[in-house]
C-alpha positions as CSV (number, residue, x, y, z in Angstrom):
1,X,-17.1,8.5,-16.5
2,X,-13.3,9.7,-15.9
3,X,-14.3,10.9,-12.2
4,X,-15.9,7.2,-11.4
5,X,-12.6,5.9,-13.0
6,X,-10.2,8.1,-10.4
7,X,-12.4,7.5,-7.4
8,X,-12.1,3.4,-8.1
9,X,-8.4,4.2,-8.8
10,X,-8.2,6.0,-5.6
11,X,-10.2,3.2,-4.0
12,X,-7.9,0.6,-4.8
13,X,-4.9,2.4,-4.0
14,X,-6.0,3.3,-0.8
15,X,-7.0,-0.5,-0.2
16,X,-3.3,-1.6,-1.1
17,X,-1.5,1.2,1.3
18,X,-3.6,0.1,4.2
19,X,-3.5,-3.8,3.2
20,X,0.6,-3.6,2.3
21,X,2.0,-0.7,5.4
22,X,-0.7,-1.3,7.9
23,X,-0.6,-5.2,7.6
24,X,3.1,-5.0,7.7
25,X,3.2,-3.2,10.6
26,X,0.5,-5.3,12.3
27,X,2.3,-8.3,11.3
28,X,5.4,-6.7,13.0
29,X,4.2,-5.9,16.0
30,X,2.4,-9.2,16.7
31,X,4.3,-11.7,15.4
32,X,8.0,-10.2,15.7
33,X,9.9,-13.9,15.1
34,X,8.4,-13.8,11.6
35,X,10.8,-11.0,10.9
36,X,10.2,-8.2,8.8
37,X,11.0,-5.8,11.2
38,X,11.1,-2.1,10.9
39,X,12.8,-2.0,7.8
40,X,10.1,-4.4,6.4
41,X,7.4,-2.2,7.4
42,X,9.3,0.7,5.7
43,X,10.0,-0.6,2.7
44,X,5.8,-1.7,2.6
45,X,5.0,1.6,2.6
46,X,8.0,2.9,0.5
47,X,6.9,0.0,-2.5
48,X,3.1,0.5,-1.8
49,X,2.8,4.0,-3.2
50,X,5.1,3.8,-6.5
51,X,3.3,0.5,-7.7
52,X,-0.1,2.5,-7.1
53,X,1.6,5.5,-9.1
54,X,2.6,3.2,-11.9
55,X,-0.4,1.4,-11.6
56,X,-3.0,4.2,-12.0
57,X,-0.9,7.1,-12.9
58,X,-2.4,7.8,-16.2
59,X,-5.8,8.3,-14.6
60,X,-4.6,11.7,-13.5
């Protein structure tokens, strides 16, 4: 039961890097009026990870 708990932890948090960074930088590159910029995209990545960690951590 624990290992089906990490791998949908691990699924999620995957899905919320690629949906957060990736569609950040996607959203940058086509749409560069809208304004996020490279700092935006930076700081999607840099929040994606620690609200994963906070949010799953204790499934270690």
């Amino acid at each position: 039961m624990a290992l089906s708990r990490r791998l949908t932890a691990e699924f999620i948090a995957t899905f919320w890097l690629v949906l957060g960074g990736c569609g950040s930088a996607v959203l940058t590159a086509t749409f560069p009026e809208v304004g996020i910029g490279i700092l935006g995209v930076v700081l999607a990545f840099g929040l994606t990870v620690p609200t994963m960690a906070y949010a799953f951590g204790h499934l270690e």
